[in-house]
N, C-alpha and C positions, 0 to 999 in steps of 0.2 A: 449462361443459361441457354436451353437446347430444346429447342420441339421440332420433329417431324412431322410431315403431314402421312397421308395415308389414301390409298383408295377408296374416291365416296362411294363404291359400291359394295363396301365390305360390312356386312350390316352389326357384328360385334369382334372386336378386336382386343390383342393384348397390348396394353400398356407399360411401360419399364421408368423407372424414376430411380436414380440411384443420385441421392445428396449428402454433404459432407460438411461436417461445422460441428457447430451447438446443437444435435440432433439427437444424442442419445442421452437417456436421464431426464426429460424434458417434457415428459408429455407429449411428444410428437406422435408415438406411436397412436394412444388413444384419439389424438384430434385427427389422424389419417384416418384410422378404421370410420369413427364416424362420419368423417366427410365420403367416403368409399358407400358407408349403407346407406348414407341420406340418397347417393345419386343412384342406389341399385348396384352398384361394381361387386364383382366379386373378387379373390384376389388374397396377396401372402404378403407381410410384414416382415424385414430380416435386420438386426443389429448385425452388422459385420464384425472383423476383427481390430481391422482399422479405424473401427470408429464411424464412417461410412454407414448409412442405410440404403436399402435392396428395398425396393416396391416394384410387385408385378402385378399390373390388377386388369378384368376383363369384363367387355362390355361394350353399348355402345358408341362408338366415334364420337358422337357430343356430347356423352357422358365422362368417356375416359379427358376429351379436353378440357371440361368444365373441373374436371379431378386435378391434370396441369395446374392449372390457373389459378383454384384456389388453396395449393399446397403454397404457392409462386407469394402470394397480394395478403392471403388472409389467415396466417401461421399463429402462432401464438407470440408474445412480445420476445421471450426468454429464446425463441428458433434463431437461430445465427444461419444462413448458409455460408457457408466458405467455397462449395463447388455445387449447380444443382445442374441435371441433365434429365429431357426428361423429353421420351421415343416414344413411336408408339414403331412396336417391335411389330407387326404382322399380323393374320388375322389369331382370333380367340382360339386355346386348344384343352377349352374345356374345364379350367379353374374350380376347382369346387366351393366352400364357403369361405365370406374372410376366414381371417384365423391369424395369429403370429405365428410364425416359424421359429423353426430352432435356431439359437444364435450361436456365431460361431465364436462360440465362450471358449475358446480355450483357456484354461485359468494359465494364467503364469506368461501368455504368451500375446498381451496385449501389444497394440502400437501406438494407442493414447490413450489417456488418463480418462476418469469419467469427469462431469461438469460438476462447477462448484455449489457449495451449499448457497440454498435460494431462499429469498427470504418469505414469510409468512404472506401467500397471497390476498389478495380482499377476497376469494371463494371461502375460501378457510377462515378467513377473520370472521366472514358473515357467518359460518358452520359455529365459530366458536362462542358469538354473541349470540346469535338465534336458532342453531342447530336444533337437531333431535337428541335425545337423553344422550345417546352416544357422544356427540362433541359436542354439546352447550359446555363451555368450558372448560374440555381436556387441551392439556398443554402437551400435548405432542401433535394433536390434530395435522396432516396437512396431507397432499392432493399428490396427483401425477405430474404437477407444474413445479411445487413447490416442497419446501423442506430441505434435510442437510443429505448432505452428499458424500462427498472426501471425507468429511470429519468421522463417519461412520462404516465406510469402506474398507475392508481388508483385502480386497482383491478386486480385479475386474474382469467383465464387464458388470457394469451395474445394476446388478442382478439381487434379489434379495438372499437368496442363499448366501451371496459375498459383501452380505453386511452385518450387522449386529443386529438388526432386526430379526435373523434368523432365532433369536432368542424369544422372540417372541412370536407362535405359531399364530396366523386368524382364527378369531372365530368365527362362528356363520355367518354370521350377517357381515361382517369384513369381509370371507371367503366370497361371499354374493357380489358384493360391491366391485370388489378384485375383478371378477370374471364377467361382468355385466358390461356389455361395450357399449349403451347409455350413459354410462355414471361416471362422475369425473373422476373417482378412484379407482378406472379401469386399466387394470396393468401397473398402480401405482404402487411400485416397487416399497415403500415405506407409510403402505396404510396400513393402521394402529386405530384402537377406540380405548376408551376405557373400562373395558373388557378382556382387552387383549395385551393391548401395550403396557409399556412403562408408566411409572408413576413418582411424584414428588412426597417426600418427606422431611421434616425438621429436623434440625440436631444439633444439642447443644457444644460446646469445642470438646468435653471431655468424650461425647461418641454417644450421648444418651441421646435416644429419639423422644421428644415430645410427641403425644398424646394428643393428635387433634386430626374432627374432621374435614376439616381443612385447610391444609399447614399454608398452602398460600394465602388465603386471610389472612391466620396469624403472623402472617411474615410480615404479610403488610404493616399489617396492626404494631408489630415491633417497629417497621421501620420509621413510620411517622411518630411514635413515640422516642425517636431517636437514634434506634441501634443501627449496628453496621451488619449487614447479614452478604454471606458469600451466597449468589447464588448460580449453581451448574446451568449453563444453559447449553447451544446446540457447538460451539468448538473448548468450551473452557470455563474458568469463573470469572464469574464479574465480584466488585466485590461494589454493594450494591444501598444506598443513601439515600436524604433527605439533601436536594439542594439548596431549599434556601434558609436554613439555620446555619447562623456561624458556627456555633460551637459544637454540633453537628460535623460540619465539613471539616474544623478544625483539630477535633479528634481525627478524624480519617488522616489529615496532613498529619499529626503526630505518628498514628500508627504506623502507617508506609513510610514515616522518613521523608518525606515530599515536601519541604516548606512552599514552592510555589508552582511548581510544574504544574499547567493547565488538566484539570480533569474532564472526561467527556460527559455529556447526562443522555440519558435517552426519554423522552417525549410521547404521550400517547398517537398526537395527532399533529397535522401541517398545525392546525389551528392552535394548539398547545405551543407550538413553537414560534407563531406567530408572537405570543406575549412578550418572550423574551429577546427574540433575533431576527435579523433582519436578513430576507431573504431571495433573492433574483430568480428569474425562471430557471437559468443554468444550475443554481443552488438546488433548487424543490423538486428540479426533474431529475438531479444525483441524489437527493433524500429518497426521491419514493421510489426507486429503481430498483429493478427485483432483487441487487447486489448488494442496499442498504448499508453502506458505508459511513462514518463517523464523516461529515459534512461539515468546515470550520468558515462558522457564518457570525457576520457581523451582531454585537450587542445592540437591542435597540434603548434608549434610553427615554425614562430611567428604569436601570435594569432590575427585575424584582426578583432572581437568584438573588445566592450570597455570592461578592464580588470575591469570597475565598476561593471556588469554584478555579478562575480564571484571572488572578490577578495581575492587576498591570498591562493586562491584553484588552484590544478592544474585539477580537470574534474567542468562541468557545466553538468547542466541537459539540453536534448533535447529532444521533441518528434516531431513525423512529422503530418501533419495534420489528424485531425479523423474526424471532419468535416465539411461538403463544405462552411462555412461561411471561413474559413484559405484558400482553394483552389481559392477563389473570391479572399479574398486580396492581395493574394501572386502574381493576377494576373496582378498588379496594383504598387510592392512593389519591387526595384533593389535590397536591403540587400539580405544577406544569411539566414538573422535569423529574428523575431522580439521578444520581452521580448514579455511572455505572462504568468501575476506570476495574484494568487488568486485575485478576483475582491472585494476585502472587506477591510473595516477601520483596524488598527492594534484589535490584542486579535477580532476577530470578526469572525464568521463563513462564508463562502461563501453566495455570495449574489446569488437570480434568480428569484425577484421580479421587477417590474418594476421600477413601484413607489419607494419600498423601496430603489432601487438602489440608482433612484432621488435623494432621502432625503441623503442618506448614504455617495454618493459619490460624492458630491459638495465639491470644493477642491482639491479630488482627482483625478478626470476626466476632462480633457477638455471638453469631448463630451459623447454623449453614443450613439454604435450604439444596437440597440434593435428589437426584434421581437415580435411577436403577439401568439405564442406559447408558453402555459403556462408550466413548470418544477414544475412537481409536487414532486418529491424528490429531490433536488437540490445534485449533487457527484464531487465531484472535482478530479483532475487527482492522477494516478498512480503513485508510483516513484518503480526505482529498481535500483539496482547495479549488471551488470554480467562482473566476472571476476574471475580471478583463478579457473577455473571448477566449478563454482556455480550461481547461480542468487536469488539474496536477495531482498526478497521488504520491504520496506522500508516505503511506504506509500499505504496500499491497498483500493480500494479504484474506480472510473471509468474504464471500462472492465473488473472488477472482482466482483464486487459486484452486485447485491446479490449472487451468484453463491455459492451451497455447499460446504463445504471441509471432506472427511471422516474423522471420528475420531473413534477410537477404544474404544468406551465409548457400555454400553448395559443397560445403564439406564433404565428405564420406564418411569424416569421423565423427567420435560422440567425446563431449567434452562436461566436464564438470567447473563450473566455478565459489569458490567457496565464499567469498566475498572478502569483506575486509572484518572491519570492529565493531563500529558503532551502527545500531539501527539497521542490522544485517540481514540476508535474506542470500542462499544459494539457489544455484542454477541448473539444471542441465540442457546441451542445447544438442540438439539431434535435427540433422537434415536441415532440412528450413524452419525448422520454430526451434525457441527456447520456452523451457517447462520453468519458470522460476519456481521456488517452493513458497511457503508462508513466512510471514514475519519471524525471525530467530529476534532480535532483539540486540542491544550490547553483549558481546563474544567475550566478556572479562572474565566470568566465570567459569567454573568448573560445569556447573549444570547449565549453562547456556550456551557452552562446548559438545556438551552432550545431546543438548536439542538441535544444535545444529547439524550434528552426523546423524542421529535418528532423520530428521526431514531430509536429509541430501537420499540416505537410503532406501525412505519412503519412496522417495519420488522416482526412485531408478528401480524400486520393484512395480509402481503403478504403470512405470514405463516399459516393464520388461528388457529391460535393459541389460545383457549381458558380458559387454564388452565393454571399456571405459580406454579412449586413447591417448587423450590429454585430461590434468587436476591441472585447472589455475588456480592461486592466489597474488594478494598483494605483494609490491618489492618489501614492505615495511617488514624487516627481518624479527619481530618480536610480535607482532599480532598473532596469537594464538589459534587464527584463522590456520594460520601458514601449519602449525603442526596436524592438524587436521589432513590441510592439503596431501603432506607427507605421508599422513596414513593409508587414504586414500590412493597416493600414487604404487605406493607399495605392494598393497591390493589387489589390484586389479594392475599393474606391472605396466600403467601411464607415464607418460612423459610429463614432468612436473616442470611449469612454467609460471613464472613470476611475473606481472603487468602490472608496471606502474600506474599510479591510483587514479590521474585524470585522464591517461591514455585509455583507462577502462570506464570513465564515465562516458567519455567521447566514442568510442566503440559500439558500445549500448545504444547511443542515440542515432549514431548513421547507420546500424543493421537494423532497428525499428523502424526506421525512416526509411527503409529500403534506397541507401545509396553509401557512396563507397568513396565519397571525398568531400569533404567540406571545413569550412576552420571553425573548430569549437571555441567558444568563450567557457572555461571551467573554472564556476568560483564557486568555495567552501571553506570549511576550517581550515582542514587540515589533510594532507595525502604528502607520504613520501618521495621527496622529491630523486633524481639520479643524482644532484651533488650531495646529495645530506640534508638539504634544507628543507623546512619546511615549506610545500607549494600550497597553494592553493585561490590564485588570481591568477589564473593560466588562459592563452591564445596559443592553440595547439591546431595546426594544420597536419589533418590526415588524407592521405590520396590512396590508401591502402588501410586493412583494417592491422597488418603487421608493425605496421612502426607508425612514429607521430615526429613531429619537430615541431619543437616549442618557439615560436617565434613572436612571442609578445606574454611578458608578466609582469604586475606589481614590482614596481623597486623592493629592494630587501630593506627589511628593518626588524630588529630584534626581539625576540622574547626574550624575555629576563628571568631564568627561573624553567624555563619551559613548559609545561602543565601546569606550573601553578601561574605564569601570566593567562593561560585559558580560562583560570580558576577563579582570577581576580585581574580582568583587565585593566584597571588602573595601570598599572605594573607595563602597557602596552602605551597604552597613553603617554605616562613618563619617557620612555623607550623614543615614543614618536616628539615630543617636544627636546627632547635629548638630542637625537639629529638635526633638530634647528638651531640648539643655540646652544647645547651642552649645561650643564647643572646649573646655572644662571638662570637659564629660562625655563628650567621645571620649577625650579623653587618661586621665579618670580610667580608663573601661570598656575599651579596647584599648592603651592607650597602651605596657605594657609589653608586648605579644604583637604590636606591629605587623609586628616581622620575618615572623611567620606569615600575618598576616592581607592583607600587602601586598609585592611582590616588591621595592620602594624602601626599607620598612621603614621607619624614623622620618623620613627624609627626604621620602618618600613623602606619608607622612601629614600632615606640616607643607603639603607642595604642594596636597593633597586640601583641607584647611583653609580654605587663602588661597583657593582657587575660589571654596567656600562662601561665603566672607565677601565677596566683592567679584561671587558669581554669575556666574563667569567660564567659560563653556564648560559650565553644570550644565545641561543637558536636562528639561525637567519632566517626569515621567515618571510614570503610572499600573499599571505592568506587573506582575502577580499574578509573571510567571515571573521579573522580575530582583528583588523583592520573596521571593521561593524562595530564589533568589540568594545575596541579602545574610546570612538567615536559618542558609544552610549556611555560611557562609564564619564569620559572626560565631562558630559551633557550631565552627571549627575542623573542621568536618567536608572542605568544599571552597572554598578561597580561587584558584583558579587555571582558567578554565574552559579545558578543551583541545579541547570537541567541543563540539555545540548542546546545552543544558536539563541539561548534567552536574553543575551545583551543585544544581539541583535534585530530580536524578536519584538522586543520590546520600543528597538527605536523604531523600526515600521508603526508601529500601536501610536506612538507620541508624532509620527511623523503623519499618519491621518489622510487627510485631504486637503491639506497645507500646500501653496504653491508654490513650487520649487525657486529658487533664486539660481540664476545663471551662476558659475563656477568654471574658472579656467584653469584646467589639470594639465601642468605640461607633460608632455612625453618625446623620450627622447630614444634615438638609432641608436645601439650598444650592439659591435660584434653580431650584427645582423639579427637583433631581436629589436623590439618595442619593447621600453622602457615606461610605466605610468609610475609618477614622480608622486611615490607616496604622500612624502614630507609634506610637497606645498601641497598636498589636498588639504591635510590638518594644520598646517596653519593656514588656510583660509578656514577651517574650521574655528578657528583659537580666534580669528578676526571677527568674525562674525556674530560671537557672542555678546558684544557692546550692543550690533544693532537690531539682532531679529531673536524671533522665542526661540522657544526647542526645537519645537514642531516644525517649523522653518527652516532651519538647520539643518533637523534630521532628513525628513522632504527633499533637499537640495543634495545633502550626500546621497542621498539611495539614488535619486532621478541622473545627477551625472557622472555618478561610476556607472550606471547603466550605460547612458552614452556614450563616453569615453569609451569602456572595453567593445563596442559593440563598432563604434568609428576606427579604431585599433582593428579589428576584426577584418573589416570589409578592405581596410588599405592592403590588411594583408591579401585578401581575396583577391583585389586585383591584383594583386603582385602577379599572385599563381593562378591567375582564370580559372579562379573556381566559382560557381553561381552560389553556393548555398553557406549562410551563415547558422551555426547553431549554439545552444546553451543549452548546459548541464550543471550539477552541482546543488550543493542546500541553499545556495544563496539565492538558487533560481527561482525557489517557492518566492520570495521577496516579490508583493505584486507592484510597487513603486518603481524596484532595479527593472523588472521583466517587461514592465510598459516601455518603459525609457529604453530597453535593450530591444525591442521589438519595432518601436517608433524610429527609430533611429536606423536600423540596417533595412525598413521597407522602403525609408526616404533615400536612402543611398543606393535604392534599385536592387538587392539583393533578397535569396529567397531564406527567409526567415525557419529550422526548423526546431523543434522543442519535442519534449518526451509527451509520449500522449497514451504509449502503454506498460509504462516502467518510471518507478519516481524517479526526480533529476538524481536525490540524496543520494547514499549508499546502499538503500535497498533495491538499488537497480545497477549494481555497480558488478555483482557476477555473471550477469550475461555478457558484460563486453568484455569479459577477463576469459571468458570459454574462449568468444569467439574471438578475440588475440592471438589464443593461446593456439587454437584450431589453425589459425592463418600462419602462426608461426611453423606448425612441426608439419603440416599438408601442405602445400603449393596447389590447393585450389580452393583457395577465399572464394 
């Protein structure tokens, strides 16, 4: 930041301010002009093209500074600077009244995206509880701070003409508001009343509109009577419950197909969510954050949800409302909570069509309540985890998207990454930021193939993007990501490059960290290893972001079955007692409990055997997370997986606040890697079940595979004098592994780094696949 001083004997001057960040879309403009009339300044307003704002304002020397200082200290929460400079350029040449100026809109020829949808301010929540007839109540209400963004944008800059709201002309009294440089709706691109704007109505699944004057009541009124109602809100549908009836939530788990997969609820208030969860200042300051993300917070007991909700876990995801269609219902709703999980068929991308909903979600809707405002980008919610001094996201994704991330790349080219499969999200990285897109979701299908080239394309028209130099994907030569990529390289006539899976989680994590060597710890399921194997308990030293060398993994030990041991870890379990003492010692250790441990049961287990022994379909397999796996299944805690990482999931849940019991994992030199010696970790696990609970057990695997790979990590650091240890990967969310991996490489002296604006999983796995892929085909990473 920049201030000049000035001749005291120049009695009015011009001022210059040009800042860069979170500044456009934001309400900046209106809190400048007012702070400009409050001190007397005269002066011009300019959205650039770059994103950047232009302030010239004139007047006197301790006015135009007192104007510095509080653009600088006293901005609105949601202002980011990224660059702010601010002159006082010479004396005054005569400025006439505020005013904004023209922006330099060129449609089509933007150089960053506008700021993400914002969630529903407390100005506007007060408007819609106490307002005037115009907003007591209207569910679109919101301000020049607040409302959706990207999701309603078809062009930039973020202009009203280049949204949907174009569909809706002001009327007077909105016109007055607009233009009033008092009023907080001044200049706000998406002011609406109900008069002018959109509106909510009912509808039953065959397409009939019920008859009422006020379908959110009755929506209510259905849903505490039981029903499941889809309703449109500001990226897509929710599809939208009662939480604490079983049979209730247990319909819902019928209809989607979802026997246990955790559902999110949303919460009128802190205090609403006080009842059911337990929550730390880091928790409560990502719940109320203008970004309002799905927050996964401890149960407090005893819990008065239905434990269908969240079974087998001890936190649930909450967020509080972002907006005012949840401030209507809730006004109408006595729970503390209601489910409010993705609006779409199973394997399906979020829905924000009307019609398509109709057709989609007959069956799964009692009702739909639905608006006349069309989602032009359809973005589904946020998820994170904050706890143990960090905050992990998990699903990025509504309030962050599109919004840049630096990254310490100095390319010239512009690169795409398409990601991998599961829980997916693409890229583009241009210059020094990467633009991730929204959550795409599992890549399996046809339609979530299709959402994920609509958002890659999105995101390269908000970008203006014309030229594409490098398509990454993953090596896994069957992820339907990779045909994508193909398309794309064809295209736009890129060089199409392949990054293996952890080499691209590690990538992610040293360009967001802005440095360019350090030894990652990569644990997850699953990633395509270079021999064929399955990796995924990987120590990867990178001194470049072009290549990696793998110098410390998990021993290999087999999948039986492939997919279906992910499907049914017993199967992994067997496999791992198999390399201790071969069919003797599965039968002695599981033999009678196979009915639990496996859904074939002893016949099962004879099948699993003969693999073994003949190495028939066993995948070699390195994976910290199907190693989690086997661990909860053998525990009798989870032998059956129904959603992603829920065997794992679940032993974190039973493993609690349980204190870990020392555990010695040998590791051993192999051909110049580190070797961690799977086997005896489980059978010290196999040993341990005479003396301590689950809890104990589980607590004790998570805490010293944490330290193990992170002591593994550092030896290799010194090998290679590098300072910085880091983690990546699904295992990373694990806050037992990440304490124990954090604790352990600051006692070894080394600088600990972690994902802070990309989740570890896979939804942060295509920016380090661009910028790979960038490093590969440029020679200037």
């Amino acid at each position: 930041m920049k201030q000049e001083c000035c001749d005291a004997r120049v009695t009015a001057v011009r001022g210059v301010v040009i800042c860069k960040g979170r500044v456009q879309g934001v309400g900046f403009r209106p809190f400048v002009l007012r702070v400009a009339a409050n001190l007397g300044l005269k002066g011009t307003f300019e959205n650039l093209a770059d994103g950047s704002v232009r302030i010239t304002i004139e007047g006197p020397v301790s006015a135009v500074r007192e104007f510095f200082s509080t653009l600088r200290e006293r901005k609105p929460e949601i202002v980011d600077y990224e660059f702010f400079d601010a002159k006082i350029a010479g004396p005054a040449k005569g400025l006439g009244d505020l005013r904004i100026a023209v922006s330099e809109d060129k449609a089509g020829v933007p150089t960053t995206p506008v700021i993400p949808d914002v969630g529903v301010c407390k100005e506007c929540a007060r408007d819609f509880y106490w307002g005037d007839s115009r907003y007591r109540g209207y569910t679109f209400v919101n301000c020049a701070v607040c409302g959706p963004r990207f999701t309603i944008l078809f062009n930039v800059p973020y202009h009203r003409q280049y949204t949907v709201n174009i569909a809706f002309p002001l009327c007077d009294l909105c016109s007055l508001e607009f233009h009033d440089i008092k009023n907080r709706r001044f200049w706000a691109e998406g002011t609406l009343c109900r008069n002018c704007g959109p509106q909510y109505w009912l509808v039953e699944p065959r397409g009939e509109v019920l008859e009422a004057d006020d379908p959110i009541a009755v929506a209510a009124k259905l849903i505490m009577e039981g029903a499941i109602i889809a309703v449109k809100g500001i990226g897509g549908f929710h599809l939208v419950c009662r939480s604490t009836d079983d049979e209730v939530v247990r319909k819902l788990r019928a209809r989607k197909r979802r026997p246990r997969k955790p559902f999110a609820v949303v919460a009128p208030s802190v205090a609403a969510v006080r009842t059911f969860a337990e929550a730390s200042i880091d928790e409560l300051r990502a719940l109320t954050s203008w970004r309002r993300p799905i927050v996964l917070l401890r149960k407090r007991q005893p819990f008065p949800l239905s434990e269908l909700v969240a079974p087998g876990l001890d936190r649930i995801g909450v967020m509080l409302p972002y907006a005012p269609v949840h401030l209507a219902l809730f006004e109408h709703i006595s729970d503390p909570a209601l489910i409010a999980t993705s609006g779409n068929p199973p394997q399906h991308p979020i829905l924000s069509d009307n019609l398509k909903a109709l057709r989609a979600l007959r069956g799964l809707a009692d009702y739909l309540l639905v608006h006349d405002r069309e989602i032009v980008t359809p973005c589904d919610d946020s998820v994170l985890r904050a706890d143990r001094c960090r905050t992990a996201l998990i699903r990025r994704s509504r309030g962050f998207v599109p919004e840049a991330i630096p990254v310490s790349v100095k390319s010239t080219g512009i690169a795409i990454g398409v990601g991998a499969e599961e829980e997916n999200a693409a890229a583009v990285v241009r210059g020094e930021y990467a633009y991730p897109t929204q959550f795409i979701g599992d890549c399996d299908t046809a339609e979530a193939v299709s959402y994920l080239e609509f958002s890659i394309e999105r995101m390269i028209d908000l970008l203006g993007v014309q030229k594409v130099d490098v398509v990454a994907c993953d090596k896994h030569p069957q992820f339907p990501s990779r045909k994508v990529a193909e398309r794309l390289s064809e295209q736009y006539s890129a060089s199409l490059v392949a990054i293996q899976h952890h080499h691209a989680h590690a990538a992610t994590l040293l360009a967001e960290s802005g440095i360019r060597e350090a030894v990652v710890v990569v644990v997850d399921g699953f990633g395509y290893g270079e021999d064929g194997a399955a990796w995924g308990g990987e120590v990867l030293t990178l001194t470049s972001y072009r290549s990696y060398n793998r110098t410390g993994h998990l021993a290999y030990f087999p999948l039986p079955g492939g997919d279906a041991a992910a499907r049914h870890p017993g199967r992994i379990a067997a496999a791992l007692l198999w390399m201790l003492g071969g069919a003797e010692r599965v039968l002695n250790e599981v033999g009678s409990r196979a009915r639990n441990l496996l859904p074939g049961g002893e016949k099962e287990l004879h099948l699993v055997l003969r693999m073994l022994e003949v190495e028939m379909e066993c995948v070699p397999c390195s994976s910290c997370g199907r190693l989690l796996d086997a661990v909860s299944a053998f525990l009798d805690i989870c032998s059956l997986r129904s959603y992603r990482g829920e065997p794992a999931i679940r032993l974190e849940a039973v493993a609690g606040s349980y204190r870990p019991e020392p555990m010695s994992i040998p590791v051993a030199c192999k051909e110049g890697k580190r070797i961690i010696d799977t086997a005896a970790l489980f059978d010290q696990v196999v040993s341990m079940v005479q003396r301590f609970s689950r809890g104990i057990i589980a607590a004790s695997v998570l805490w010293n595979l944490g330290r193990v790979f992170a002591e593994v990590a550092c030896e290799v650091a010194a090998e290679q004098q590098v300072k910085h240890v880091g983690l990546s990967g699904g295992v990373a969310y694990n806050g037992i592994f990440y304490a124990a991996w954090r604790k352990t490489v600051k006692r070894l002296g080394y600088r600990p780094i972690e994902h802070k604006h990309t989740p570890p999983g896979d939804g942060g796995i295509a920016v380090g696949q661009a910028i790979a892929a960038l490093a590969t085909v440029f020679s200037d990473e």
